[in-house]
Every structure is written in structure tokens, then in C-alpha cells.
ROZA-643462 format. One line per 4 residues: number of its first residue (from 1); their letters; for each residue x, y, z of C-alpha. Coordinates in Angstrom, 1 decimal. Each point is the difference from the previous one (the first is absolute). Layout:
N
NUM	a	X/Y/Z | ... .
***
This chain:
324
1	xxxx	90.4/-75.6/-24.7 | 2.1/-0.5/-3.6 | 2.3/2.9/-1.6 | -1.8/2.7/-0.5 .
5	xxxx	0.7/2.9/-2.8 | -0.7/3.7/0.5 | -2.2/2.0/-2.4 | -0.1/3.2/0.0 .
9	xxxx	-1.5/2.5/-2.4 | 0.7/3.6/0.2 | -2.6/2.5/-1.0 | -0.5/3.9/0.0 .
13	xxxx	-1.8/-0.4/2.8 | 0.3/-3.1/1.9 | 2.7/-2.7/0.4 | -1.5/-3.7/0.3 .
17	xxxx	1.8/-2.3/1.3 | -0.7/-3.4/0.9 | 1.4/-3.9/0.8 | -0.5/-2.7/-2.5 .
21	xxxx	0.5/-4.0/-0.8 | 1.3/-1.5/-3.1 | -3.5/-0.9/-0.9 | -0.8/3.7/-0.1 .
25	xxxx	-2.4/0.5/2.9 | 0.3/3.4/1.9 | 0.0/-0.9/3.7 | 1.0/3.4/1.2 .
29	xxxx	-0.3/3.5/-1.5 | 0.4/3.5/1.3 | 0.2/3.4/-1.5 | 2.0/3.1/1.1 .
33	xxxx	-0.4/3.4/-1.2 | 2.3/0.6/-2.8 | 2.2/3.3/1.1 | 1.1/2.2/-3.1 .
37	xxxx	1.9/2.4/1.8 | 3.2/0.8/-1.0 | 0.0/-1.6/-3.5 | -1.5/-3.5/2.3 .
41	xxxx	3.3/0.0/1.2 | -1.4/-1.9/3.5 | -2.3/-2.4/-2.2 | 2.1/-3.4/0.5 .
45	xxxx	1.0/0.4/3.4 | -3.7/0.9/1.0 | -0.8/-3.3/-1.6 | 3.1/-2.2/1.3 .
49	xxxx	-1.0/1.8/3.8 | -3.9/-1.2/-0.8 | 1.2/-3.8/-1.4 | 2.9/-0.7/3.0 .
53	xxxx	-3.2/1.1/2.4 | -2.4/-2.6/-1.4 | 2.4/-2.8/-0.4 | 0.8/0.5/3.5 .
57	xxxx	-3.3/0.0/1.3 | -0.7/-3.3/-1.8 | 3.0/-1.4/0.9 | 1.2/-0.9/-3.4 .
61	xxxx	2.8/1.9/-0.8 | 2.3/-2.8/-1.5 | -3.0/-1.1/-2.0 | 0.5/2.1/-2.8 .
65	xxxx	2.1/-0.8/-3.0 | -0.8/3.1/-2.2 | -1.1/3.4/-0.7 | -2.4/1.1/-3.4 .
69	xxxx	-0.5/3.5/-0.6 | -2.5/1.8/-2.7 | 0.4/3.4/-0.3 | -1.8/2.6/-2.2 .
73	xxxx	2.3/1.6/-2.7 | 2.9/-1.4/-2.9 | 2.0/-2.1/1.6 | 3.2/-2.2/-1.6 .
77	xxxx	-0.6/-3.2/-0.3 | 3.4/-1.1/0.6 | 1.6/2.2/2.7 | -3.1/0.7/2.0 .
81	xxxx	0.2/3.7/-0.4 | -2.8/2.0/0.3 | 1.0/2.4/-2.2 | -3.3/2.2/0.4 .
85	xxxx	-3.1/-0.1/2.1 | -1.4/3.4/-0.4 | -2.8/-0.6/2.4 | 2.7/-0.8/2.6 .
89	xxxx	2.5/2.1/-0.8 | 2.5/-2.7/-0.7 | 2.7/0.0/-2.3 | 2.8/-1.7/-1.0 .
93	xxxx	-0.8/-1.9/3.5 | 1.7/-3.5/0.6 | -2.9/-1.3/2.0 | 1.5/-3.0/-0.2 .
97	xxxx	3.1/0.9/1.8 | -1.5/2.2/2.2 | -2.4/-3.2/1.1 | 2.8/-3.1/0.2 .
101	xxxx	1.9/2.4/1.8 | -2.1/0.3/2.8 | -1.6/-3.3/-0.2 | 2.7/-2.3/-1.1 .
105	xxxx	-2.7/-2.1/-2.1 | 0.1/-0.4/-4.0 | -1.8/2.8/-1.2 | -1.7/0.0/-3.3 .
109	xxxx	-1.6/3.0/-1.5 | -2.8/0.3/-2.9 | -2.2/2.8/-1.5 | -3.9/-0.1/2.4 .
113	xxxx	-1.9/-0.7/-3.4 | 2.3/-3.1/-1.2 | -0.5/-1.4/3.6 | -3.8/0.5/0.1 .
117	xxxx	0.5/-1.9/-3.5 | 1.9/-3.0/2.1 | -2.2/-0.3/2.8 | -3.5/0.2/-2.2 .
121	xxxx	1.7/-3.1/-1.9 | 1.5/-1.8/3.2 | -3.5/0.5/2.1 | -2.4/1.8/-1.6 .
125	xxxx	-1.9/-0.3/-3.5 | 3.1/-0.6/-2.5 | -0.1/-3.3/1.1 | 3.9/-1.1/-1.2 .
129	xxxx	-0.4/1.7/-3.4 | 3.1/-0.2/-2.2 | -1.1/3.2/-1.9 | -2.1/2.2/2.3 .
133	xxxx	-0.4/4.0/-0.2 | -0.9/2.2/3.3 | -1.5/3.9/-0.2 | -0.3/1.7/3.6 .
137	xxxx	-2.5/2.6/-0.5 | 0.8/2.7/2.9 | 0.8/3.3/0.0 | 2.1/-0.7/-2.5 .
141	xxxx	0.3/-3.2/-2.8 | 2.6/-2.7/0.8 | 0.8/-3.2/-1.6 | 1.4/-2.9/0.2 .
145	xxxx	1.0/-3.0/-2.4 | 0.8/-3.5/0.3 | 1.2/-1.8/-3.2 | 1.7/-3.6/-0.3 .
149	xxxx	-1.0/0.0/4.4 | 2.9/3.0/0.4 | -0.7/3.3/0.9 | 0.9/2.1/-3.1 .
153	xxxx	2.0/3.0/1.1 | 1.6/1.0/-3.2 | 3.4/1.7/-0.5 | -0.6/2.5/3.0 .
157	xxxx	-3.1/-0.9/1.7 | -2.6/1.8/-1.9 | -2.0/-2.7/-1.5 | -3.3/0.2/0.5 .
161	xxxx	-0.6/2.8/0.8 | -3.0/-0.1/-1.6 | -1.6/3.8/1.3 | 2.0/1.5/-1.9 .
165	xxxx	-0.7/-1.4/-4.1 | -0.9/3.1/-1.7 | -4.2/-0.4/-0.4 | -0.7/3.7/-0.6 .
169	xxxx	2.7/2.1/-0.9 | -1.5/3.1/-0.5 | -1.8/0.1/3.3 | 0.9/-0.3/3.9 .
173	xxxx	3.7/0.8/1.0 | 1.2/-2.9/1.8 | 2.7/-0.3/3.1 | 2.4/-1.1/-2.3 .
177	xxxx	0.0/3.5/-2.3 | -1.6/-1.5/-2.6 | -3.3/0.3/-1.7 | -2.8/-2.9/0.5 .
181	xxxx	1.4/-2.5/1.4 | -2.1/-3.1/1.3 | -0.5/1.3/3.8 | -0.8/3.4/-0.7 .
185	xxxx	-3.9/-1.5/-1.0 | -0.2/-3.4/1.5 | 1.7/0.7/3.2 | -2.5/1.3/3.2 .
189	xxxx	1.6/3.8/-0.6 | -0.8/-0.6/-4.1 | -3.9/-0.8/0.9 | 0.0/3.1/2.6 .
193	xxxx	1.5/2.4/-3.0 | -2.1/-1.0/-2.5 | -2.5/0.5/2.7 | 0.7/3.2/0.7 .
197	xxxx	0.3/0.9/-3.6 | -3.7/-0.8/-0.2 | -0.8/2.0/2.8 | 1.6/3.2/-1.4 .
201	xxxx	-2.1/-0.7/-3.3 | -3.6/-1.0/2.4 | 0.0/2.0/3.2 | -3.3/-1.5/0.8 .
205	xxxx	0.6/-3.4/-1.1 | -0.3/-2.9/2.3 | 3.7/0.3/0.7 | 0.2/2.9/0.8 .
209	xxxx	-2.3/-0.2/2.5 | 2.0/-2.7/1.9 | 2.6/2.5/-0.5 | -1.3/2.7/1.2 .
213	xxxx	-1.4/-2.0/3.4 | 3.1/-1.8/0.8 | 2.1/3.0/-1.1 | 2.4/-3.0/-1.4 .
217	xxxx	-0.8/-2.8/-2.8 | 1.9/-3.6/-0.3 | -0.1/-2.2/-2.4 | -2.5/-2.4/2.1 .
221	xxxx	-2.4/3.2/-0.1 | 0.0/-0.6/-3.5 | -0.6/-3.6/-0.2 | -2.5/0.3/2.2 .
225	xxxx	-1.7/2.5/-2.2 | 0.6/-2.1/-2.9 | -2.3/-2.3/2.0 | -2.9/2.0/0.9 .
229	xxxx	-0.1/0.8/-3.8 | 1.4/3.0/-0.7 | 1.4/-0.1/-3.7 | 3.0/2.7/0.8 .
233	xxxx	1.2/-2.1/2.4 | -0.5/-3.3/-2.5 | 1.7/1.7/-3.1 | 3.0/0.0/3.0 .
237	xxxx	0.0/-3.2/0.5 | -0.4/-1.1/-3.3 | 3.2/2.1/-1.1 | 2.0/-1.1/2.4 .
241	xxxx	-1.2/-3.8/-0.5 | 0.6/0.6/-3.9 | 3.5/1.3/0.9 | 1.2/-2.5/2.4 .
245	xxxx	-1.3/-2.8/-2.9 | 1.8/1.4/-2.9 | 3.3/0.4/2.4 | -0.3/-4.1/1.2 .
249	xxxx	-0.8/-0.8/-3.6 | 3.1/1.1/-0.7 | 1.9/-1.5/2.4 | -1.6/-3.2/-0.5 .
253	xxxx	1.5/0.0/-3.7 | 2.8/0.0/1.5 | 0.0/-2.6/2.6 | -2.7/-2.3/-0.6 .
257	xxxx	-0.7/-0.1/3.7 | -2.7/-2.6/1.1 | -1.4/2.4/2.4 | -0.1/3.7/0.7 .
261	xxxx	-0.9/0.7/3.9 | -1.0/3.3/1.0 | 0.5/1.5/3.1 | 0.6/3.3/2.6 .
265	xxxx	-3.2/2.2/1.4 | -1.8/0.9/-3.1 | -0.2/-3.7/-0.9 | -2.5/-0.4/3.1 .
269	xxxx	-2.5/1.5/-2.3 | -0.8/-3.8/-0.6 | -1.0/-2.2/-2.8 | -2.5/3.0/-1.9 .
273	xxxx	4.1/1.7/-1.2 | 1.4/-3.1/0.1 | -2.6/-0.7/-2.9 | 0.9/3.2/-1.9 .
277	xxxx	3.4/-0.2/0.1 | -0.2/-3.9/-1.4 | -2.3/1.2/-2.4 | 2.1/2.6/-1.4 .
281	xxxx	2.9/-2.5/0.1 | -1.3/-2.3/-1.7 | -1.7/2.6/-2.7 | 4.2/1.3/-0.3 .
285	xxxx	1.9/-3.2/0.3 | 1.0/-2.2/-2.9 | -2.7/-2.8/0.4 | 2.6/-2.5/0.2 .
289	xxxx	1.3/1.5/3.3 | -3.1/1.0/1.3 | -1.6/-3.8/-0.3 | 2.7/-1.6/1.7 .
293	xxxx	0.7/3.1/3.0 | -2.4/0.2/3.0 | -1.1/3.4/1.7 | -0.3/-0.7/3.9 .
297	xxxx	0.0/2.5/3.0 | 3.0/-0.1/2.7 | -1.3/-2.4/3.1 | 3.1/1.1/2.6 .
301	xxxx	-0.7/3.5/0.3 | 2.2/1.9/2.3 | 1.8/-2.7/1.2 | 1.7/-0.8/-3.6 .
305	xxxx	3.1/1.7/0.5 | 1.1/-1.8/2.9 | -0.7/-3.5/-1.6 | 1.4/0.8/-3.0 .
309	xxxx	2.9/1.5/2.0 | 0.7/-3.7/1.8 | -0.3/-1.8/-3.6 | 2.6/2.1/-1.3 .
313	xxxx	2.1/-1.2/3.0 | -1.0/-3.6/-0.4 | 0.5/0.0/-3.5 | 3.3/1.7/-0.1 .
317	xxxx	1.2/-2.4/2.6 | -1.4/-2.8/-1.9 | 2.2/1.3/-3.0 | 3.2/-0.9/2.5 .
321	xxxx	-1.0/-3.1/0.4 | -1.8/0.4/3.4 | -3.5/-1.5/-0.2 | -2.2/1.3/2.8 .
***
């Protein structure tokens, strides 16, 4: 078997891990529950326990040459710091450190949106773009943006971070503190508040009677709605389509990306939002951007954080000099 590289992405949830090539195909992956007690003080030792395990099993321990890591939250670009992960409870955490310490491997570390942005461009439908643009619709809005074929991380690691551009500022509150940003309507929680919104105004609407017999609503209540042709549910879908347009119009001023892929579970509504948003894109978007920038869905799904965690090894390492 050649080197392998370790990609791990770290969720709220889960922690997927899994065993890669340098031609980016996942021969291995796991997950492990991801253990936020005590500030996730246990997180990286859980996963180093959960990694020497496999590696031992396969016999392949001296296989590896590297670790990847994406992990939710800001983190710096150039010390590896995860200086908050509020979903986590992480802050100001060397995961880095924390990780080469117990492993003794190079560990390199990069915000879960940017490396879903990697992996989509390495394997997926970004197909080597030089100028490419990633959205994960989830819970929240992420984003991810690839200009000149680098990463763009900006001074501190906040570039995009494209859920929150202001869309509606006199509206939702968002996360963040502030008013109407991005996520707070195009995000799975924005569709279920403008949801329930409409609920409060039509108690006997169609939604409110998925409401009322699930005694919960999610956004894919919604979109399935939408479907069966209920215009509430439409006029949803719509704003948050129109939303999500003017916000990658805007961003597509800036970086004249070839392609702008959209991913995360609210993209699995399929090609009928995939058409709204592009429409509203392109009805936002100087036409000169929009003519020359493609609007495609994410092909990797839940394993993009792991690839895109072994291209950032394999690229870094490529940086050095070391071609895999």
C-alpha cells in the first residue's frame, strides 16, 4: 500500500476520519461521536485513540505521512489556532499542538468550509478551477473561496464567510449579534423561521398543519411543501433562493470565480433550488461575471472534509518540495 494521509473533519456532532492516497481516493473512513464535555477537552485524544486503533488493525501504521484537520469555527491561518468553535466549545485551542503531540505526524489545520472548498475542486465538480466559490448550506451558511488555485484565508481567516453578508438588516438576528445576515434566511434554521413566521400569521395553513402533526417542522418539511404546491411554502423558497443570489452576485464581483458549487443538507433539495438560486444569480450578478461563472451542486457530500483535509496535506507538502 503507498503513504497514506489522514483526514479528519471535526463536526458538532460527529468526527470523520478516514485513510487516503495522493490521488485522493478514501479507502478507509470511520466516524466517532464528537464528546463536548468539558469545553471538548477529550476531543483529540478520542480521535488519536480511534486512528492508532484502525491503523493497527490494518497494519499500516508507518504508512502515514500526515494529518489534515477541518474544523468548524475561525481559525488562524498561520498558527493553526482555533481561536473559536462555539459549537465545540473551543477556544483559543492549539489543535495543532495538541494533535503532533500525540501523533508525531505534520499536522496541518484549516477552517471545514475552505476544505469542503479543496476537496469539491480536487474530486468533486470544481474540476481544477483557478477561481472557484463554495456555499455549504446547513444549519448554518459557510463558504469557501479559491482564487489564483489558493485557498483565500484573509488577514485572520474570515474570508468567506459568506452567511454572514448583511442581506436583510432589519430582520432576523443572526449568531453573530447582528441583524440579517446571509444564514439567518438561507440557512435550514432561516427556512424553518420564516416558516414558522407564516404559521403564526396562518394557523390553518398547509404548514401548519405539518406542524401541528409532527409537533416539529425542518426545512425539508418546507421544500417538500413547496413541492406539493403550496405557495407559503414557495414564497420561502423563493426568498431564500433570491437571497442567496444577490449574496453570490456579490461575491462573484469580487472574485470572478469560474464556478460557484453549492453544498451541505439543504442543497439535497436538488436541481428545482439549484435552478432558483442560479436564476436569481444571474438576475443580481454583473452579466459579465455571471456569463463566464457556472452554478453546479457539491458531488462529495459527506465525505468532502476528509478529502479536502488530505489535499491540504499534499499540497502543503508539495509547497516543501515533497511531491507525493
Amino acid at each position: 500500500m503507498d503513504e497514506l494521509m489522514i483526514g479528519i473533519d471535526i463536526g458538532g456532532t460527529t468526527v470523520k476520519i478516514g485513510l487516503i492516497n495522493h490521488n485522493g481516493e478514501l479507502l478507509v473512513k470511520w466516524q466517532i461521536p464528537t464528546n463536548k464535555d468539558n469545553a471538548g477537552k477529550t476531543i483529540v485524544k478520542d480521535i488519536w485513540a480511534s486512528i492508532t486503533d484502525t491503523l493497527s488493525k490494518h497494519k499500516i501504521e508507518n504508512k502515514i505521512i500526515g494529518i489534515g484537520v477541518g474544523a468548524p469555527g475561525f481559525i488562524h491561518p498561520e498558527t493553526g489556532i482555533v481561536e473559536e468553535a462555539v459549537n465545540i466549545g473551543w477556544k483559543n485551542f492549539n489543535l495543532t499542538e495538541e494533535l503532533h503531540r500525540l501523533s508525531s505526524l505534520p499536522v496541518f489545520i484549516e477552517n471545514d468550509a475552505n476544505l469542503a472548498a479543496l476537496a469539491e475542486n480536487w474530486k468533486g465538480s470544481g474540476n481544477s478551477a483557478e477561481n472557484l466559490i463554495f456555499i455549504t448550506l446547513g444549519t448554518g451558511v459557510g463558504g469557501g473561496i479559491i482564487a489564483n488555485g489558493e485557498i483565500l484565508n484573509g488577514t485572520n481567516g474570515t474570508a468567506g464567510e459568506i452567511g454572514h453578508i448583511l442581506v436583510a438588516p432589519n430582520e432576523y438576528r443572526c449568531n453573530c449579534g447582528r441583524m440579517g445576515c446571509l444564514e439567518t434566511i438561507a440557512s435550514a434554521t432561516g427556512i424553518v423561521h420564516m416558516a414558522m413566521d407564516h404559521i403564526k400569521e396562518a394557523p390553518h395553513g398547509v404548514l401548519a398543519e405539518r406542524y401541528n402533526q409532527q409537533g416539529t417542522l425542518e426545512a425539508k418539511d418546507v421544500f417538500d411543501c413547496a413541492t406539493s404546491g403550496d405557495e407559503a411554502s414557495q414564497r420561502i423558497i423563493d426568498r431564500m433562493s433570491d437571497m442567496l443570489g444577490m449574496a453570490m452576485a456579490n461575491m462573484a464581483v469580487t472574485i470572478n470565480p469560474s464556478q460557484i458549487i453549492i453544498g451541505g443538507g439543504v442543497s439535497k433539495a436538488g436541481e428545482p433550488l439549484l435552478a432558483k438560486i442560479t436564476a436569481a444569480f444571474k438576475k443580481y450578478a454583473l452579466p459579465r461575471v455571471s456569463e463566464c461563472c457556472e452554478v453546479k451542486l457539491a458531488q462529495l457530500d459527506n465525505d468532502a472534509g476528509m478529502i479536502g483535509a488530505a489535499y491540504l496535506v499534499k499540497s502543503r507538502f508539495e509547497k516543501q518540495g515533497i511531491k507525493l
